[in-house]
Backbone as a chain_set.jsonl record, in Angstrom:
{"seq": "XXXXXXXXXXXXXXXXXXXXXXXXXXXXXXXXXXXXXXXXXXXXXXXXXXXXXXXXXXXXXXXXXXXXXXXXXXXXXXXXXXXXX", "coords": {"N": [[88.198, 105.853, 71.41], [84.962, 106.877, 71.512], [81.762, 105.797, 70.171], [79.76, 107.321, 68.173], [77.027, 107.634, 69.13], [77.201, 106.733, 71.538], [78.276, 108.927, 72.608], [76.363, 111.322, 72.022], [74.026, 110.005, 73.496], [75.249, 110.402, 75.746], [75.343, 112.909, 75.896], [72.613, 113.884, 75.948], [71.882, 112.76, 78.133], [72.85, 114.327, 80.307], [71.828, 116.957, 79.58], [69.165, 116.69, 81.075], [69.607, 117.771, 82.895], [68.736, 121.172, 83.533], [70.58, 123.595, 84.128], [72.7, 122.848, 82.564], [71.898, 123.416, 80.264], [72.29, 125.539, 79.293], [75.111, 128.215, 78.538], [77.33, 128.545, 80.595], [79.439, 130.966, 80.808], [77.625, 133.065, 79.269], [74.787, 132.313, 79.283], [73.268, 131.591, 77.147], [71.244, 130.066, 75.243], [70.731, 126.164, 74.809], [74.006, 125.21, 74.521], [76.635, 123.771, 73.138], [79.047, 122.741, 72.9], [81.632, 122.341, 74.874], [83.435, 122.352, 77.779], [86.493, 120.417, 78.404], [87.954, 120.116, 80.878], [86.851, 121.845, 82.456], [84.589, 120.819, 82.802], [82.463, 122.237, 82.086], [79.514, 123.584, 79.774], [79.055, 125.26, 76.911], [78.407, 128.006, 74.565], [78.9, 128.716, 70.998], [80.167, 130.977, 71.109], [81.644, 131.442, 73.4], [82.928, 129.103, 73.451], [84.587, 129.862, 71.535], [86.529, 131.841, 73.07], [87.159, 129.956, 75.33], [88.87, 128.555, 74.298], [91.182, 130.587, 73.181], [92.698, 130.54, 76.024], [93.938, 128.381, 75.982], [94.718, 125.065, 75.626], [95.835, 123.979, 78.246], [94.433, 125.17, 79.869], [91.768, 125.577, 79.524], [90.031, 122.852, 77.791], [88.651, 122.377, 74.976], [85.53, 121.173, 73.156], [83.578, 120.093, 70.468], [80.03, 119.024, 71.74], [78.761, 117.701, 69.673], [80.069, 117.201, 67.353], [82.553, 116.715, 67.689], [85.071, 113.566, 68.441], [84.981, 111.572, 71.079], [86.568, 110.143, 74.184], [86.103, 107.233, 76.406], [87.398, 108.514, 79.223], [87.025, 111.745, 78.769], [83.962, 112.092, 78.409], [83.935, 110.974, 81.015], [84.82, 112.874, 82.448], [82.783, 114.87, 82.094], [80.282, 114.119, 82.724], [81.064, 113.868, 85.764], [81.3, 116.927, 86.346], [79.442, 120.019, 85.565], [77.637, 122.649, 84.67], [76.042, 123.614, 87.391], [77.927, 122.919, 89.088], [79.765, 123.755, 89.127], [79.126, 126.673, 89.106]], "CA": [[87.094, 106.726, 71.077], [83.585, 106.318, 71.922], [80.744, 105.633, 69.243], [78.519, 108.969, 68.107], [75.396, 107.607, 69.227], [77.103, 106.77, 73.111], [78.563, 110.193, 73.213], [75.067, 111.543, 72.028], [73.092, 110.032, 74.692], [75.562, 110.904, 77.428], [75.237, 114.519, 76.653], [71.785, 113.986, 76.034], [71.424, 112.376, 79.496], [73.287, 115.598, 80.74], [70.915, 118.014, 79.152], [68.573, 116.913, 81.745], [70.025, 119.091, 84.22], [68.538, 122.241, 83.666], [71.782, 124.064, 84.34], [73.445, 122.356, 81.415], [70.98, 124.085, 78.921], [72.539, 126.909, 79.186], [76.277, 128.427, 78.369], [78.075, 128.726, 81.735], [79.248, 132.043, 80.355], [76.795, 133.959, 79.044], [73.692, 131.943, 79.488], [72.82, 131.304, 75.63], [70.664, 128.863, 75.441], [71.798, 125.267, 74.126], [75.105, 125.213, 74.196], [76.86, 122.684, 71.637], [80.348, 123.026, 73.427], [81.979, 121.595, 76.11], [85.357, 122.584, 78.445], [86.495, 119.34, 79.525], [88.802, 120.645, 82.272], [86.134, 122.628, 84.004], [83.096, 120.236, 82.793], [80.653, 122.563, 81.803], [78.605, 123.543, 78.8], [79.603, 126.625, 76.76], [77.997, 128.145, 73.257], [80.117, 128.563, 70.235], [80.981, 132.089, 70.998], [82.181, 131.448, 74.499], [83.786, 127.836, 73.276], [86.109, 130.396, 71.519], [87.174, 132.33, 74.24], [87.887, 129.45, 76.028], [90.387, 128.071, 73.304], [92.513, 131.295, 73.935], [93.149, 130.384, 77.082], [94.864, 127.204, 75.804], [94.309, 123.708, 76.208], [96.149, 123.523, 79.694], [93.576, 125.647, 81.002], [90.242, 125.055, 79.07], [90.035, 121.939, 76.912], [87.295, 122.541, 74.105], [85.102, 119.937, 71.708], [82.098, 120.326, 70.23], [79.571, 117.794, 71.823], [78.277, 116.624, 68.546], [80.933, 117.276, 65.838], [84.714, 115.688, 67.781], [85.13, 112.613, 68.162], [85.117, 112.109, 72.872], [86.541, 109.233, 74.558], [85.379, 108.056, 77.627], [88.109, 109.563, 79.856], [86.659, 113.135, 78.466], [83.045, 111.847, 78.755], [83.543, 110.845, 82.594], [85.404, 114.299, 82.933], [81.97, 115.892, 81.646], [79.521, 113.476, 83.865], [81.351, 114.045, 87.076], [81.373, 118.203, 86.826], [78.194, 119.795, 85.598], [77.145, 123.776, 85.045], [76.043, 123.52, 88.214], [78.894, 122.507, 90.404], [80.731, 124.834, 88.584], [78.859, 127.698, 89.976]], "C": [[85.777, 105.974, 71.248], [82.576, 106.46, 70.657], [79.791, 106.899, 69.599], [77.38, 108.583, 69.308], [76.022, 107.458, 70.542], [77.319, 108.301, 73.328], [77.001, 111.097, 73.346], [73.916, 111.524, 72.677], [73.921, 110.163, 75.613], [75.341, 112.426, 77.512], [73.633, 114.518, 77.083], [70.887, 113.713, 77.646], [71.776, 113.684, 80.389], [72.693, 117.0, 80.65], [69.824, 117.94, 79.705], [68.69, 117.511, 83.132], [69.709, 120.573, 84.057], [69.814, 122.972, 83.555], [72.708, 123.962, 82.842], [73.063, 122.914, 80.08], [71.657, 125.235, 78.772], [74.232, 127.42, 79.145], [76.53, 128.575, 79.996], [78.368, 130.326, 81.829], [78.927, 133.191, 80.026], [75.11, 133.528, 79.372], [73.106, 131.794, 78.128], [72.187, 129.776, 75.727], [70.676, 127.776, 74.324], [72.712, 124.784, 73.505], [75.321, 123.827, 73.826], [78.565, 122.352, 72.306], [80.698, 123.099, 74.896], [83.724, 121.561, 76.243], [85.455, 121.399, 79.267], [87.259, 119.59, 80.678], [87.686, 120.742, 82.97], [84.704, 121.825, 83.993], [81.594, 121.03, 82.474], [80.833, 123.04, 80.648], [78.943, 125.188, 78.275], [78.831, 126.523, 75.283], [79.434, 128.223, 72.724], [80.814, 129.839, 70.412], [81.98, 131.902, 72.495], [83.523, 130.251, 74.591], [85.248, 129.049, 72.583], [86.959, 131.278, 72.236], [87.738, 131.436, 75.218], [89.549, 128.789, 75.116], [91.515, 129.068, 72.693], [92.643, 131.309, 74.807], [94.527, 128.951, 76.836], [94.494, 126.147, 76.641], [94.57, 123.316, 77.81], [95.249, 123.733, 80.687], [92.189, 125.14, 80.684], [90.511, 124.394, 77.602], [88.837, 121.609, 76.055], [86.823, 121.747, 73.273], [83.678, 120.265, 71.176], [80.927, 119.162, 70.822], [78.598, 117.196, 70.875], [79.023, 116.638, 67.343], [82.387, 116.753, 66.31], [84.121, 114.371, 68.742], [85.257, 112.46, 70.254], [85.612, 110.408, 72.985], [86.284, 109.11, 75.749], [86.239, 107.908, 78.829], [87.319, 111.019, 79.562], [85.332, 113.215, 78.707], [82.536, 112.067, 80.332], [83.67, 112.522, 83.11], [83.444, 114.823, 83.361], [80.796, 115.5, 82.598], [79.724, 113.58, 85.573], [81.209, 115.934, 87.412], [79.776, 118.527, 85.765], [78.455, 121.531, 85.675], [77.224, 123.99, 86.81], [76.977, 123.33, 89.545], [80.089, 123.378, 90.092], [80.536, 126.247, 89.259], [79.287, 127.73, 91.633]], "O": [[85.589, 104.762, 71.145], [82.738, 107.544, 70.098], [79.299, 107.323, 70.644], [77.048, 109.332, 70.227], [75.366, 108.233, 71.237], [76.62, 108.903, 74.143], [76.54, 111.473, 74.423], [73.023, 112.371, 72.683], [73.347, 110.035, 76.695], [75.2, 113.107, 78.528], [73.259, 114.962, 78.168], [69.844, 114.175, 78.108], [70.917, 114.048, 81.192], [72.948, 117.952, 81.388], [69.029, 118.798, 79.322], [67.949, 117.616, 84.109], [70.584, 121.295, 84.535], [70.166, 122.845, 82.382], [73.237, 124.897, 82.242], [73.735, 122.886, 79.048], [71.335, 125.911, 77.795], [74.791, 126.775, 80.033], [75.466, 128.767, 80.585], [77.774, 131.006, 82.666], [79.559, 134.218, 80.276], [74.3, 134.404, 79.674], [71.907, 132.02, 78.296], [72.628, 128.72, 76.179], [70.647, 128.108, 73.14], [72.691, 124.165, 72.441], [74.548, 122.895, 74.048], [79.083, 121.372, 71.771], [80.178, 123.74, 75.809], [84.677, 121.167, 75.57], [84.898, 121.187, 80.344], [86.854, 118.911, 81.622], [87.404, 120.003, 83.914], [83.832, 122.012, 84.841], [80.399, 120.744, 82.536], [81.976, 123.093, 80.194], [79.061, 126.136, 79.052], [78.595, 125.431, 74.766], [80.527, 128.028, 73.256], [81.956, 129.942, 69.965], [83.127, 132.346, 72.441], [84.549, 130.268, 75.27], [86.419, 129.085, 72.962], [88.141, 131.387, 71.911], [88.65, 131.833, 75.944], [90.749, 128.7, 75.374], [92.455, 128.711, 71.983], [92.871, 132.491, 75.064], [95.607, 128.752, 77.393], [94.114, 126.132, 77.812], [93.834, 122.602, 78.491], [95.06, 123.153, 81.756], [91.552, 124.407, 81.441], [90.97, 124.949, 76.604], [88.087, 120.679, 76.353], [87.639, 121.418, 72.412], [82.814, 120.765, 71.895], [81.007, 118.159, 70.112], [77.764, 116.348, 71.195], [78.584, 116.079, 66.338], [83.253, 116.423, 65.5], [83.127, 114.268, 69.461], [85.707, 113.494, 70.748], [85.228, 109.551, 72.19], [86.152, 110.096, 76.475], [85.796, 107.066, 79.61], [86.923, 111.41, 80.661], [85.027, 114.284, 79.237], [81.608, 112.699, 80.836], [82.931, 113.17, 83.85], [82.973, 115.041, 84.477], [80.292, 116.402, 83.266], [78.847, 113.427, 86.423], [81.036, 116.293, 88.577], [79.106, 117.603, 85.304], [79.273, 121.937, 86.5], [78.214, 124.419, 87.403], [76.699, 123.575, 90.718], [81.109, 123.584, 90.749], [81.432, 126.877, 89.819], [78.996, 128.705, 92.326]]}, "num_chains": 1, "name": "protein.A"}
């Protein structure tokens, strides 16, 4: 597991993507929740729609309340709102 404050500034470094501000979803603006499968940025209403799909498909955390290691981190740095579209 990775220390709050690294996970904290990696999203934070991530939240300079424009794109990332925003749910994937619905477009709610600053989403808190993150599908590590697909890498992008989801609010809390959309984070629970993805967690009936089940973990195999969309893998859900909050990015400031669970705990990320960085396997799940890189996941989130390599995909991106954006590349998602």
């Amino acid at each position: 597991m990775v220390e709050d404050t690294v996970r904290d500034q990696t999203f934070a470094a991530m939240r300079h993507q424009n794109d990332n501000n925003i749910c994937i979803d619905c477009e709610k603006k600053n989403p808190k929740w993150a599908s590590i499968h697909l890498g992008v940025h989801l609010c809390i209403d959309c984070a629970g729609k993805h967690r009936q799909y089940g973990v195999i498909h969309s893998f859900v955390k909050s990015t400031n309340l669970d705990k990320w290691n960085h396997k799940q981190l890189l996941f989130m740095q390599k995909g991106s709102n954006a590349r998602a579209l």
